[in-house]
Backbone as XML, in Angstrom:
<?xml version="1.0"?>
<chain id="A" units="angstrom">
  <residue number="1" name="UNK">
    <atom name="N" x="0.819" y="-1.191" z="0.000"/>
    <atom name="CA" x="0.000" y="0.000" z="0.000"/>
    <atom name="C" x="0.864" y="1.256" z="0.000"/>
  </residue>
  <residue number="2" name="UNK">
    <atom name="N" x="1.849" y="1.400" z="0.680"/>
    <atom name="CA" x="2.549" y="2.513" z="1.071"/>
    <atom name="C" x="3.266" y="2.518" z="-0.576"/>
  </residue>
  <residue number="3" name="UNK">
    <atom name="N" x="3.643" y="1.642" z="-1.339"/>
    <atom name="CA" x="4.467" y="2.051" z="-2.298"/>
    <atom name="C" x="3.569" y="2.313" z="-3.412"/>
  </residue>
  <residue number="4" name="UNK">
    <atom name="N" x="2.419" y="1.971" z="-3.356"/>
    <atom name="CA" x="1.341" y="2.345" z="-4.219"/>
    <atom name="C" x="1.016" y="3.691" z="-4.321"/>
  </residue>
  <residue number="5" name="UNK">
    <atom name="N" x="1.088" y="4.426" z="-2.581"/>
    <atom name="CA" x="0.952" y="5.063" z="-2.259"/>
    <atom name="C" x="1.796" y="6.638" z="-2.826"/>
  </residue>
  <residue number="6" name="UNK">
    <atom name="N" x="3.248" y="5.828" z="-2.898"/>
    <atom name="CA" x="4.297" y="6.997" z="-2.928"/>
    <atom name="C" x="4.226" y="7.068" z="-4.558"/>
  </residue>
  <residue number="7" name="UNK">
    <atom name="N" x="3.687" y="5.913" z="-5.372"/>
    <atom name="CA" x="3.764" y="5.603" z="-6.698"/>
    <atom name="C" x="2.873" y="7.163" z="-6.993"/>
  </residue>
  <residue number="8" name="UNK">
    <atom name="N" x="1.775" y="7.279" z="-6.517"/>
    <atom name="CA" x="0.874" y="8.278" z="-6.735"/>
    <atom name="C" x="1.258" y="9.323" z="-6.847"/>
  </residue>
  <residue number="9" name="UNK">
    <atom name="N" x="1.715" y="9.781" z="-5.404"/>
    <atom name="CA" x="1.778" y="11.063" z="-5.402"/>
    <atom name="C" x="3.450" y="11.383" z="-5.802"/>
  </residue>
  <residue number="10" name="UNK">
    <atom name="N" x="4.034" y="10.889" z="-6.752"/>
    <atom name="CA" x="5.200" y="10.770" z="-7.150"/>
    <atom name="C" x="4.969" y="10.988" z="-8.526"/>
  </residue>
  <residue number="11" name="UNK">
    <atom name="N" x="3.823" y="10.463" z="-9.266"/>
    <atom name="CA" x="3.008" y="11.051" z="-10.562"/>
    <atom name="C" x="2.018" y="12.365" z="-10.718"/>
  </residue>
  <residue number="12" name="UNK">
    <atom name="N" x="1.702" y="12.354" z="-9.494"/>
    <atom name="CA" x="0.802" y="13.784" z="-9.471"/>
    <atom name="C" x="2.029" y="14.615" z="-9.434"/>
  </residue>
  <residue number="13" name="UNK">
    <atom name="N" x="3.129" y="14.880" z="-9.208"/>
    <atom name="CA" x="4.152" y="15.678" z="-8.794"/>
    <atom name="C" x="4.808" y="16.030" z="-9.960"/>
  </residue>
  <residue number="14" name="UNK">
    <atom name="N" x="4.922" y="15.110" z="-10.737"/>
    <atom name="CA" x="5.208" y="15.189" z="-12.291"/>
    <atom name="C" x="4.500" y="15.759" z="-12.916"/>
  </residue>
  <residue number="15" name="UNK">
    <atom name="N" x="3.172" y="15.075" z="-13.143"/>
    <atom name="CA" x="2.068" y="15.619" z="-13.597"/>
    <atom name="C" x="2.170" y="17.514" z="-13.762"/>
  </residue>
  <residue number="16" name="UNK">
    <atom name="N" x="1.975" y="17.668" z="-12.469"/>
    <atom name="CA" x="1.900" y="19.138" z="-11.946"/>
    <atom name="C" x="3.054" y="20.184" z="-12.661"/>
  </residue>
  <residue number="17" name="UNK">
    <atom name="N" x="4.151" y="19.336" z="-12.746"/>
    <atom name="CA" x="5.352" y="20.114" z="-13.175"/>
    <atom name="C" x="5.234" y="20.012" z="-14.505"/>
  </residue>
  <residue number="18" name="UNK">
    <atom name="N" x="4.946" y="18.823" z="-15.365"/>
    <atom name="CA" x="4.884" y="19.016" z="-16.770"/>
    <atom name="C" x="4.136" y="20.430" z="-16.954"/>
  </residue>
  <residue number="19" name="UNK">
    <atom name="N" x="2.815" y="20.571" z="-16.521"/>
    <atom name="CA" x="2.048" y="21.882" z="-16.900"/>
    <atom name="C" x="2.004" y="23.079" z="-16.196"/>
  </residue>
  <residue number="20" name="UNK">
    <atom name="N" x="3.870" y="23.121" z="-15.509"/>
    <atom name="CA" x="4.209" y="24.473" z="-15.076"/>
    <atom name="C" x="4.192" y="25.090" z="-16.118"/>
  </residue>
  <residue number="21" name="UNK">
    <atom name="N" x="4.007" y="26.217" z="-16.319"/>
    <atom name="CA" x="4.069" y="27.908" z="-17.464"/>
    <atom name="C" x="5.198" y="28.277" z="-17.040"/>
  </residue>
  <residue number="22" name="UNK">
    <atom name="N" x="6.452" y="29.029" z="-17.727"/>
    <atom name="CA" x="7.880" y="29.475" z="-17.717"/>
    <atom name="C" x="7.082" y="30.916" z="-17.031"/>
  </residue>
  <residue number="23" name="UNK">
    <atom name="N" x="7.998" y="31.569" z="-15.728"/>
    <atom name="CA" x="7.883" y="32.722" z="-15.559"/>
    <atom name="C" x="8.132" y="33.828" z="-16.089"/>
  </residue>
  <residue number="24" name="UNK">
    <atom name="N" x="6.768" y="34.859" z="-16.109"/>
    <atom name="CA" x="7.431" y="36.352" z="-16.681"/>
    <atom name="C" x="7.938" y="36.897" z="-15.859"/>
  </residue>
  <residue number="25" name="UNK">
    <atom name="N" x="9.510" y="37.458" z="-16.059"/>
    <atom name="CA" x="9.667" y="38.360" z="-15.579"/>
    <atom name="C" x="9.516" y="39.395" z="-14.888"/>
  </residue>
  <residue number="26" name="UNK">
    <atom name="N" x="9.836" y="39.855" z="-13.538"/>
    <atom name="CA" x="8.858" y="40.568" z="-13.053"/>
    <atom name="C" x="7.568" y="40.812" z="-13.182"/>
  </residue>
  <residue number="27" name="UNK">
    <atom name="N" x="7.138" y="39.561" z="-12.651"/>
    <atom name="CA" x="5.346" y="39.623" z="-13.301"/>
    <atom name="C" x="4.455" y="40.613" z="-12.147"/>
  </residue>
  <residue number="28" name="UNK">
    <atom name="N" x="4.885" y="40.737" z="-11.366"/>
    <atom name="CA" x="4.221" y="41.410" z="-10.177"/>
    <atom name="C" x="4.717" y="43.300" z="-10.334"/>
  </residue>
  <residue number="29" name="UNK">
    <atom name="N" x="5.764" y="43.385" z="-11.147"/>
    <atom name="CA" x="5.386" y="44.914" z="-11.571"/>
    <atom name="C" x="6.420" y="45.598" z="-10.520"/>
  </residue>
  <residue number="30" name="UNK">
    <atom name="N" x="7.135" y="44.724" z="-9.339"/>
    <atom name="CA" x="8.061" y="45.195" z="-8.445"/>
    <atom name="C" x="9.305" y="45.856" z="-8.875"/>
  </residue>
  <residue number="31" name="UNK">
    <atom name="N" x="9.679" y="45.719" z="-9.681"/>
    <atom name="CA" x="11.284" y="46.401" z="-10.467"/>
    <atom name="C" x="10.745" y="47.331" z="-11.365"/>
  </residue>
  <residue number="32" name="UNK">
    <atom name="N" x="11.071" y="48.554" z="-10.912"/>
    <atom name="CA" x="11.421" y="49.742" z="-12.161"/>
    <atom name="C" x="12.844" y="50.213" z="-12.791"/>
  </residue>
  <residue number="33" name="UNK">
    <atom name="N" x="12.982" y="50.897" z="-13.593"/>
    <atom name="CA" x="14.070" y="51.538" z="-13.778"/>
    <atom name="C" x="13.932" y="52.675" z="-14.177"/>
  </residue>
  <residue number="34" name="UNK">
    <atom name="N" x="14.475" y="53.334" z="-13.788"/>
    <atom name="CA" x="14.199" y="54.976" z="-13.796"/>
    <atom name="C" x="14.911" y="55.861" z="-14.332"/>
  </residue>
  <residue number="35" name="UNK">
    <atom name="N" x="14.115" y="56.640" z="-15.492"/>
    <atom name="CA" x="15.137" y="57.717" z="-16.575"/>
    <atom name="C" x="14.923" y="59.015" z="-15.768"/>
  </residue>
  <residue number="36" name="UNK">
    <atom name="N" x="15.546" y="59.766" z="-16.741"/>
    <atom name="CA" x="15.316" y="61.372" z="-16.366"/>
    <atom name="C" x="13.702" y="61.424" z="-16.666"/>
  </residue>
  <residue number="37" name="UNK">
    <atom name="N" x="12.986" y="60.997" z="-17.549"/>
    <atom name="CA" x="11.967" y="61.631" z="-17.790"/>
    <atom name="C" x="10.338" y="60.549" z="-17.096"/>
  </residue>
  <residue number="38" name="UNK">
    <atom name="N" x="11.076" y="59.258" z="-16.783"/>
    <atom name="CA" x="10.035" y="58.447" z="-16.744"/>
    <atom name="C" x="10.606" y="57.126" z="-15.907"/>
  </residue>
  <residue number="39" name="UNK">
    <atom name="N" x="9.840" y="56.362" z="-15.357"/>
    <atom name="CA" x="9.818" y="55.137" z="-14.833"/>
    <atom name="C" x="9.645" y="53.728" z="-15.818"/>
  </residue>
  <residue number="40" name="UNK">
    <atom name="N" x="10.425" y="52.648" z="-15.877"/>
    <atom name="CA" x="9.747" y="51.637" z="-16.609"/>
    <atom name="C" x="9.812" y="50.352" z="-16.385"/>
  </residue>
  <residue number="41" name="UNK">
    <atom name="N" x="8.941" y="49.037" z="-16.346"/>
    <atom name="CA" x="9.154" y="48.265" z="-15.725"/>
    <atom name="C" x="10.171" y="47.573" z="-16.036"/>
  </residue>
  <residue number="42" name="UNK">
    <atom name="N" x="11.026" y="46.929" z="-14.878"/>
    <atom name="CA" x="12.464" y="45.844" z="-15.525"/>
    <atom name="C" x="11.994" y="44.914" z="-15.984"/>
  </residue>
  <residue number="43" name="UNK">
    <atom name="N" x="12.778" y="43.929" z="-16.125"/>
    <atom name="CA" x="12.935" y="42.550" z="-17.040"/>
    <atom name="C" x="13.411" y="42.438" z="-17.989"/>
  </residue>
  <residue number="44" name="UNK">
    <atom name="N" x="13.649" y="42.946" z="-18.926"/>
    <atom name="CA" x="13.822" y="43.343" z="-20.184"/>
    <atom name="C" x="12.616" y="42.154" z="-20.988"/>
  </residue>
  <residue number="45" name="UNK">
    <atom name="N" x="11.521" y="42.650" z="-20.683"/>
    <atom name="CA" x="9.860" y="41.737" z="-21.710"/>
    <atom name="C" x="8.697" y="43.070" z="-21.255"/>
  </residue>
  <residue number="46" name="UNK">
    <atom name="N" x="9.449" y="43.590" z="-20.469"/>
    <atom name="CA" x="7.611" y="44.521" z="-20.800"/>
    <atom name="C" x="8.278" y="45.640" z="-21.549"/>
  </residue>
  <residue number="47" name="UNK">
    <atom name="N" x="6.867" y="46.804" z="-21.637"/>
    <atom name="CA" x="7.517" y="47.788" z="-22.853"/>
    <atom name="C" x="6.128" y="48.562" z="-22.882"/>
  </residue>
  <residue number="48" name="UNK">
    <atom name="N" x="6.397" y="49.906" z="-22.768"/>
    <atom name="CA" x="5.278" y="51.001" z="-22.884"/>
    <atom name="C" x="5.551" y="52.026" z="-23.595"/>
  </residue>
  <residue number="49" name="UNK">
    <atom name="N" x="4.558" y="52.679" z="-23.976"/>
    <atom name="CA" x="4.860" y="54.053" z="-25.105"/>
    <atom name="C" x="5.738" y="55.055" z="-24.281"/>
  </residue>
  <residue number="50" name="UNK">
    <atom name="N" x="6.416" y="54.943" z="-22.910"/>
    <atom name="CA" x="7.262" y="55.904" z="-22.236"/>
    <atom name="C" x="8.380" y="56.400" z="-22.977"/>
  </residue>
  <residue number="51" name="UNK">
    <atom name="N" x="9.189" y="55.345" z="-23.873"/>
    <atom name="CA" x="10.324" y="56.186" z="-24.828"/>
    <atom name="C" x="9.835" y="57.533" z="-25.341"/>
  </residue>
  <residue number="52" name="UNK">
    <atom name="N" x="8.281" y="57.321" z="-26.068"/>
    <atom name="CA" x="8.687" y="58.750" z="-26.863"/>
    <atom name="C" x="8.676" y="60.063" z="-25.947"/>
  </residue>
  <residue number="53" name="UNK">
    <atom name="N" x="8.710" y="60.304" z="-25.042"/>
    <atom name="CA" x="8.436" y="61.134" z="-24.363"/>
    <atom name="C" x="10.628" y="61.302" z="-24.539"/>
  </residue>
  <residue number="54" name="UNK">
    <atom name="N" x="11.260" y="60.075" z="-24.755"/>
    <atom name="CA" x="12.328" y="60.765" z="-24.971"/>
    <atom name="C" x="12.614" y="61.571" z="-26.394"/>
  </residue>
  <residue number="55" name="UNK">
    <atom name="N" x="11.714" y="61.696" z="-27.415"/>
    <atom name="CA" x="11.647" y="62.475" z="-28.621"/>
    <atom name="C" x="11.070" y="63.824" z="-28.434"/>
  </residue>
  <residue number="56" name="UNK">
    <atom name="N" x="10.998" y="63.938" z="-27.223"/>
    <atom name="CA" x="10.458" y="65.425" z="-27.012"/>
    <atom name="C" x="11.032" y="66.137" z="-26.597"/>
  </residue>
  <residue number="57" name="UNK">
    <atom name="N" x="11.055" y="67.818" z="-26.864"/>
    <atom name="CA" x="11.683" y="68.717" z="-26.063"/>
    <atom name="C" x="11.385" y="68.703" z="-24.328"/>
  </residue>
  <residue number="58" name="UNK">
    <atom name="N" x="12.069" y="68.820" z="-23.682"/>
    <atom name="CA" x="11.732" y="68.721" z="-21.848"/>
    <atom name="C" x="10.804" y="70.187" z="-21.824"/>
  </residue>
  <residue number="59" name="UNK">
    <atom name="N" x="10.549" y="71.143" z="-22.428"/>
    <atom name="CA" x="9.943" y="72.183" z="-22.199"/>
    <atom name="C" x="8.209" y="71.660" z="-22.954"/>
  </residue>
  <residue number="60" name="UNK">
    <atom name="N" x="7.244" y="71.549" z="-21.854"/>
    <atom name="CA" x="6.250" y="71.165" z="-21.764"/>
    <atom name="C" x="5.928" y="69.291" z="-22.509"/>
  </residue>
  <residue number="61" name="UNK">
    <atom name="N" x="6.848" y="69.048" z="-21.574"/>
    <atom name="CA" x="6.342" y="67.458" z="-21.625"/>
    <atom name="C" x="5.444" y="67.052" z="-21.029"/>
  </residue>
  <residue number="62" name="UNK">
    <atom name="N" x="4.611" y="66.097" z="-21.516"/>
    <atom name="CA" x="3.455" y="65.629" z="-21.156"/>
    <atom name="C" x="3.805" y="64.685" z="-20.059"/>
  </residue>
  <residue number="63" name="UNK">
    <atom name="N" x="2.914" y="64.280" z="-19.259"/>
    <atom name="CA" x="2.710" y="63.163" z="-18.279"/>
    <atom name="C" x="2.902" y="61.822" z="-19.235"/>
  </residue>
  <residue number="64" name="UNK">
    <atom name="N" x="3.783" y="60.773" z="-17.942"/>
    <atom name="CA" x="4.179" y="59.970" z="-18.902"/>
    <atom name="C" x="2.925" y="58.707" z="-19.095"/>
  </residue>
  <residue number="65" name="UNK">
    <atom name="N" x="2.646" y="58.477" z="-19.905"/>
    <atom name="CA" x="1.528" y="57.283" z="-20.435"/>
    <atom name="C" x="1.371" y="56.527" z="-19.112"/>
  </residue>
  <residue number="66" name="UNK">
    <atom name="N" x="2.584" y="55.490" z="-18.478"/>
    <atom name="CA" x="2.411" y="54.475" z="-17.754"/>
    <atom name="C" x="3.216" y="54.946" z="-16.764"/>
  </residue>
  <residue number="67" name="UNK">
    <atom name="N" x="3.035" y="55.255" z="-14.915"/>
    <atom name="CA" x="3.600" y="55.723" z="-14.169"/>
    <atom name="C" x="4.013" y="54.168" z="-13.187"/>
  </residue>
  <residue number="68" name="UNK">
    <atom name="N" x="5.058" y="54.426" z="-12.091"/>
    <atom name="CA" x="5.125" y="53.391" z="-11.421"/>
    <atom name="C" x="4.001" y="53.973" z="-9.951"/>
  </residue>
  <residue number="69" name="UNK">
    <atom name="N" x="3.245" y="53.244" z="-9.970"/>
    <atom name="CA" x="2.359" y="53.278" z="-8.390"/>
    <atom name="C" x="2.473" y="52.987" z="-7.404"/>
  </residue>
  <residue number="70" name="UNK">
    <atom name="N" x="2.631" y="53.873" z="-6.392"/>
    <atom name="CA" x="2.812" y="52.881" z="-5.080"/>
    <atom name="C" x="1.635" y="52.963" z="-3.827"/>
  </residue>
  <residue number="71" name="UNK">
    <atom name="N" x="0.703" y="53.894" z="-4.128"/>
    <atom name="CA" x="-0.445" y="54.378" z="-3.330"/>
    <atom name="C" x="-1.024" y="52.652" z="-3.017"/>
  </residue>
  <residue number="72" name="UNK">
    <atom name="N" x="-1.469" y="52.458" z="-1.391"/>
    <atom name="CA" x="-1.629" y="51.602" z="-1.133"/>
    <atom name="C" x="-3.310" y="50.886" z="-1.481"/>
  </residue>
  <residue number="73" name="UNK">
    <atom name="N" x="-4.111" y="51.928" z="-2.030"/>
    <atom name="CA" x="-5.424" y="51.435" z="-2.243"/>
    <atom name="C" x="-5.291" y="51.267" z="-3.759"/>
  </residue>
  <residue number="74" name="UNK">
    <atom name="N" x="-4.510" y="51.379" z="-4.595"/>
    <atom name="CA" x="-4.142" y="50.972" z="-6.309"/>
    <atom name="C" x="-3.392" y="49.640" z="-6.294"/>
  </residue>
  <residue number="75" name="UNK">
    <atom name="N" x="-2.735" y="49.424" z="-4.843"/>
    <atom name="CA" x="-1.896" y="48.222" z="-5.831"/>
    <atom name="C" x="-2.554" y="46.808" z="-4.827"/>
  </residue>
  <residue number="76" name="UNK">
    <atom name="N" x="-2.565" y="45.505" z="-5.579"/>
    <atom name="CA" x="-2.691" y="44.949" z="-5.391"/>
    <atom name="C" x="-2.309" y="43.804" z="-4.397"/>
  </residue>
  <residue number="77" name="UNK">
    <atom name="N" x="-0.936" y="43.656" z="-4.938"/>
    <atom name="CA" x="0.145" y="42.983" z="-3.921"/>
    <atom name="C" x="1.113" y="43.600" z="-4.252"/>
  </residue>
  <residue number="78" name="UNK">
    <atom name="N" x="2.070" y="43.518" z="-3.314"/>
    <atom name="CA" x="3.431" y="44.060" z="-3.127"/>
    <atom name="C" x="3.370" y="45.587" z="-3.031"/>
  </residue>
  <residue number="79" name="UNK">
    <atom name="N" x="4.452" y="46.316" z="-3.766"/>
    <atom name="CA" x="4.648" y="47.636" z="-3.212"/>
    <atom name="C" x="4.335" y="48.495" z="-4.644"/>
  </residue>
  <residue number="80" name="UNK">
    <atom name="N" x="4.306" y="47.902" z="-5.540"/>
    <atom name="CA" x="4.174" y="48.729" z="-6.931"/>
    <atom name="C" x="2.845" y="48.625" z="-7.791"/>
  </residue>
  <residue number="81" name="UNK">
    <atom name="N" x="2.267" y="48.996" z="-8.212"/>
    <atom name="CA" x="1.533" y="48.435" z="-9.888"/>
    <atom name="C" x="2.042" y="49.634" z="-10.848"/>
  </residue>
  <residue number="82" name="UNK">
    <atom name="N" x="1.380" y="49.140" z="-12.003"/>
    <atom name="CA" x="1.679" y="50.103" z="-13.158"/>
    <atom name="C" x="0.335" y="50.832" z="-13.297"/>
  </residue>
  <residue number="83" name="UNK">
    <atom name="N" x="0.470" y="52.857" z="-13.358"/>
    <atom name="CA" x="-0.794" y="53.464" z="-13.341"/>
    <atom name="C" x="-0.928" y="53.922" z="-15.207"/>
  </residue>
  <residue number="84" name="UNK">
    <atom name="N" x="-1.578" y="53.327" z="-15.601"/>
    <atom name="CA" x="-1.878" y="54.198" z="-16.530"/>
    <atom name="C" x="-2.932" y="55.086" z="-17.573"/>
  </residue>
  <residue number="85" name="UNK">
    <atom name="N" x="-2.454" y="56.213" z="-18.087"/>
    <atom name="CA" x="-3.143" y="57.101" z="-18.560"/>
    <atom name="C" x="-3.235" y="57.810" z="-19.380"/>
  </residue>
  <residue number="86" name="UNK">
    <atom name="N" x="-4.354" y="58.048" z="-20.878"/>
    <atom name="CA" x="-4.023" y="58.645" z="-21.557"/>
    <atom name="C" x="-3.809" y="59.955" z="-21.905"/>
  </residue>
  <residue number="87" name="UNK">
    <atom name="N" x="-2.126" y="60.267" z="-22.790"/>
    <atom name="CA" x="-1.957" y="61.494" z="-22.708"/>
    <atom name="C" x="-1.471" y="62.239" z="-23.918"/>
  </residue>
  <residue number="88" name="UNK">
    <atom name="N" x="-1.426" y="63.121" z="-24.681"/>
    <atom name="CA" x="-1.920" y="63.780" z="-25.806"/>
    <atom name="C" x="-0.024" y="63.760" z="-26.202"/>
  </residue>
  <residue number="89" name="UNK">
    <atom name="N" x="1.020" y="63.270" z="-27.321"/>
    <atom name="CA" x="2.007" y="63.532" z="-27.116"/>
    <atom name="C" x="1.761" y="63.495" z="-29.083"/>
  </residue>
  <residue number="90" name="UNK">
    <atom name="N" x="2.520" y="64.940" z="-29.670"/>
    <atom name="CA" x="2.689" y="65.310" z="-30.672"/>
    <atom name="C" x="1.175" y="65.342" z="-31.497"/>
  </residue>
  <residue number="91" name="UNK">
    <atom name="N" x="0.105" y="65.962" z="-30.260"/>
    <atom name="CA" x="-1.088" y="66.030" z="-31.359"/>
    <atom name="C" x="-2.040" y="65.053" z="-31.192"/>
  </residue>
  <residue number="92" name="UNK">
    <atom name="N" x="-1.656" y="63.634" z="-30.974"/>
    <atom name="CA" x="-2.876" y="62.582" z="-31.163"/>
    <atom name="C" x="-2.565" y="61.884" z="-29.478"/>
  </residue>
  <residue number="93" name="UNK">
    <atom name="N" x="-3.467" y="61.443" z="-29.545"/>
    <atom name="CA" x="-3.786" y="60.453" z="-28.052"/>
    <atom name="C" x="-2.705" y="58.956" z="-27.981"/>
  </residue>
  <residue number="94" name="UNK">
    <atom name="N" x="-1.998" y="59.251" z="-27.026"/>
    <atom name="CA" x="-1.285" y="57.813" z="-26.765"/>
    <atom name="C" x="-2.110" y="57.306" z="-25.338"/>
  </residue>
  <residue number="95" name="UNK">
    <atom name="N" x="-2.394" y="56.039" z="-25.355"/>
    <atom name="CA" x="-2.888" y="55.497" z="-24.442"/>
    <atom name="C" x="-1.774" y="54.613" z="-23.293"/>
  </residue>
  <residue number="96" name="UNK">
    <atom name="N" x="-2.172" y="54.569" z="-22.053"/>
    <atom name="CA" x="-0.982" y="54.174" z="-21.280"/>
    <atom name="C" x="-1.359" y="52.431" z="-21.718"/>
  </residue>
  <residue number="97" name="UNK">
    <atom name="N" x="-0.372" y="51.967" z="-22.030"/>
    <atom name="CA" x="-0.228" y="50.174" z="-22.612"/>
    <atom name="C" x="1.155" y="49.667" z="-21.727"/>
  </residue>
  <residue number="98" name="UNK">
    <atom name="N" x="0.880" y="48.835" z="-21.138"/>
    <atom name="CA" x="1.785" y="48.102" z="-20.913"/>
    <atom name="C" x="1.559" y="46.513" z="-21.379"/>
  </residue>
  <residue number="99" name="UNK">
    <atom name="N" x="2.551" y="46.293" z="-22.145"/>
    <atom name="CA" x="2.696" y="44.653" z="-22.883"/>
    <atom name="C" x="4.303" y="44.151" z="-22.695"/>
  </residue>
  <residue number="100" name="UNK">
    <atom name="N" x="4.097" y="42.376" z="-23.159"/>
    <atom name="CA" x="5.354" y="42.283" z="-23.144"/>
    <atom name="C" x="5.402" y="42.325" z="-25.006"/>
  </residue>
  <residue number="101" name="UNK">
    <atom name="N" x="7.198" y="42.700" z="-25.193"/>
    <atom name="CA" x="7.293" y="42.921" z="-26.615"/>
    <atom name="C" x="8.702" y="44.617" z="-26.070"/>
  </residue>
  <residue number="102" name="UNK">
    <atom name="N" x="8.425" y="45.166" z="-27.090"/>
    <atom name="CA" x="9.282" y="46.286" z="-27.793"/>
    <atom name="C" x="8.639" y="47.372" z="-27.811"/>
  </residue>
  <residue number="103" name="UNK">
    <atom name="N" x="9.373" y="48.760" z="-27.998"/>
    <atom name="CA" x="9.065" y="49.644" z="-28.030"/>
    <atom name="C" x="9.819" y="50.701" z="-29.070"/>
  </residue>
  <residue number="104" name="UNK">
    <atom name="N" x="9.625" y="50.293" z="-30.061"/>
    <atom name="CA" x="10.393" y="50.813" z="-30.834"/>
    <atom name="C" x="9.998" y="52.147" z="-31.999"/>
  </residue>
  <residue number="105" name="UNK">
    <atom name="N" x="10.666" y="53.704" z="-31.216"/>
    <atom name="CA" x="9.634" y="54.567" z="-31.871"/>
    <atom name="C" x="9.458" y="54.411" z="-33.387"/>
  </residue>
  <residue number="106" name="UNK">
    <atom name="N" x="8.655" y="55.327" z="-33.888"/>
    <atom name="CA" x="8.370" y="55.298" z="-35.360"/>
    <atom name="C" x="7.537" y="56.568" z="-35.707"/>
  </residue>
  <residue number="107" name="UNK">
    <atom name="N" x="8.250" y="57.640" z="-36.099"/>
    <atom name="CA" x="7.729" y="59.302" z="-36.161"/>
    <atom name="C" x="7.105" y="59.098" z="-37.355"/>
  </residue>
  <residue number="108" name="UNK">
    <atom name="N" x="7.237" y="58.526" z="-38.455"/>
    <atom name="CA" x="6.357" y="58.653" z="-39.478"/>
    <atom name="C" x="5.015" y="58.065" z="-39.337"/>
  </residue>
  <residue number="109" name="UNK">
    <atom name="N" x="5.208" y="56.586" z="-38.158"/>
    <atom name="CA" x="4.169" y="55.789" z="-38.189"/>
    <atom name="C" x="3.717" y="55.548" z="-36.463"/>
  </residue>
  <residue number="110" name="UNK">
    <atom name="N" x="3.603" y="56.781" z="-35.411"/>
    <atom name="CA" x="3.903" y="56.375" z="-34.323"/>
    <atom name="C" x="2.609" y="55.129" z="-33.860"/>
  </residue>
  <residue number="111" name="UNK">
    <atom name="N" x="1.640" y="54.929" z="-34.285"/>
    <atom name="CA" x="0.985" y="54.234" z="-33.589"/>
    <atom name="C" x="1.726" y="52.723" z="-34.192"/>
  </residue>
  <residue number="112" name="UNK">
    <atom name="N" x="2.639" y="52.395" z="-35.051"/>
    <atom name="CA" x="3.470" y="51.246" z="-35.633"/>
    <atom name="C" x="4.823" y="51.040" z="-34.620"/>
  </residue>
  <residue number="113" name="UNK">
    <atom name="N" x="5.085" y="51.442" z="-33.316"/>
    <atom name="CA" x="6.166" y="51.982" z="-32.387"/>
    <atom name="C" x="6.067" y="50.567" z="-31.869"/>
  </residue>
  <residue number="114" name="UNK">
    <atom name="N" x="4.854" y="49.951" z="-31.255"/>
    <atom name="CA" x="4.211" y="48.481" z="-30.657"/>
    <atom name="C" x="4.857" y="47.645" z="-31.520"/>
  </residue>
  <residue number="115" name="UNK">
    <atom name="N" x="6.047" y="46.917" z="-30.602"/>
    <atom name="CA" x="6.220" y="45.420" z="-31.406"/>
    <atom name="C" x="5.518" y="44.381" z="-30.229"/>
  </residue>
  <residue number="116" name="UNK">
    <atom name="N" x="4.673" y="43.666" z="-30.603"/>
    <atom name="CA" x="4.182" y="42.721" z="-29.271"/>
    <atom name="C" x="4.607" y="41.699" z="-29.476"/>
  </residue>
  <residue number="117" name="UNK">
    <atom name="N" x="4.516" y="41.285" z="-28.406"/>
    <atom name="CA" x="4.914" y="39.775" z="-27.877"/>
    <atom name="C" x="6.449" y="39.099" z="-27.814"/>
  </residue>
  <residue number="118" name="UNK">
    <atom name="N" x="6.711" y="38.294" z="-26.898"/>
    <atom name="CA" x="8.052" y="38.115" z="-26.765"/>
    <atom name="C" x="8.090" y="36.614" z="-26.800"/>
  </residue>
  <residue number="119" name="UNK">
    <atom name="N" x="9.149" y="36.007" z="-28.052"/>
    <atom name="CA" x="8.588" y="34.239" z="-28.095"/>
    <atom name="C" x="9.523" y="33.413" z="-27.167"/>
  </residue>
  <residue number="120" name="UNK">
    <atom name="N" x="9.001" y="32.535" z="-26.413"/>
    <atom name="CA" x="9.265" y="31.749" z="-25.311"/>
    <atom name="C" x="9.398" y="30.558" z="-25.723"/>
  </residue>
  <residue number="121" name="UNK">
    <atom name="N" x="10.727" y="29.547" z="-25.255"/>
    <atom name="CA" x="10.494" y="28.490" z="-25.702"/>
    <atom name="C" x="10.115" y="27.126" z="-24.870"/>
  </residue>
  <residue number="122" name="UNK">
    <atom name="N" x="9.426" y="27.436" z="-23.493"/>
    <atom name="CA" x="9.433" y="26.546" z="-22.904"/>
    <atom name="C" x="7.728" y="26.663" z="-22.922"/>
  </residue>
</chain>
């Protein structure tokens, strides 16, 4: 019985681990890194419209799209979330997005700046 026993839960244990998911990166939003003009989350997999705000003159820059939060009735767990909000930068509306992927500007085509997704091989 007992080895029947350990047989089991020695397969559920497997089981369980085959259909672990690979971790994201700072998935909880705890690591920033911080420019002159803006906050952004670490890992190197997330990515928000915060660069272009480095294509701008510093004389009337806008609020940045995605802020780091720490007010205790916004965040969920831990000490951070991401706040975001939309804000008017060269004329048209950027919306605060946080994804994983790239951020790569594009002045002719800024809403084409979004590269999404980051491919995983596990």
């Amino acid at each position: 019985m007992k080895k029947n026993l350990h047989l089991i839960v020695c397969s559920l244990l497997m089981a369980a681990n085959s259909f672990a998911q690979p971790s994201i990166p700072n998935m909880g939003l705890e690591q920033w890194t911080a420019s002159a003009r803006y906050d952004t989350p670490s890992g190197g997999i997330w990515a928000t419209p915060n660069p272009t705000l480095d294509a701008l003159p510093a004389i009337g820059l806008p609020e940045a799209p995605v802020k780091k939060e720490s007010a205790a009735a916004n965040v969920h767990r831990g000490s951070f979330a991401a706040k975001l909000k939309t804000v008017t930068i060269f004329g048209l509306k950027a919306s605060g997005t946080i994804y994983t992927g790239a951020f790569v500007f594009n002045s002719t085509n800024p809403t084409a700046s979004a590269k999404l997704g980051v491919p995983f091989t596990d």
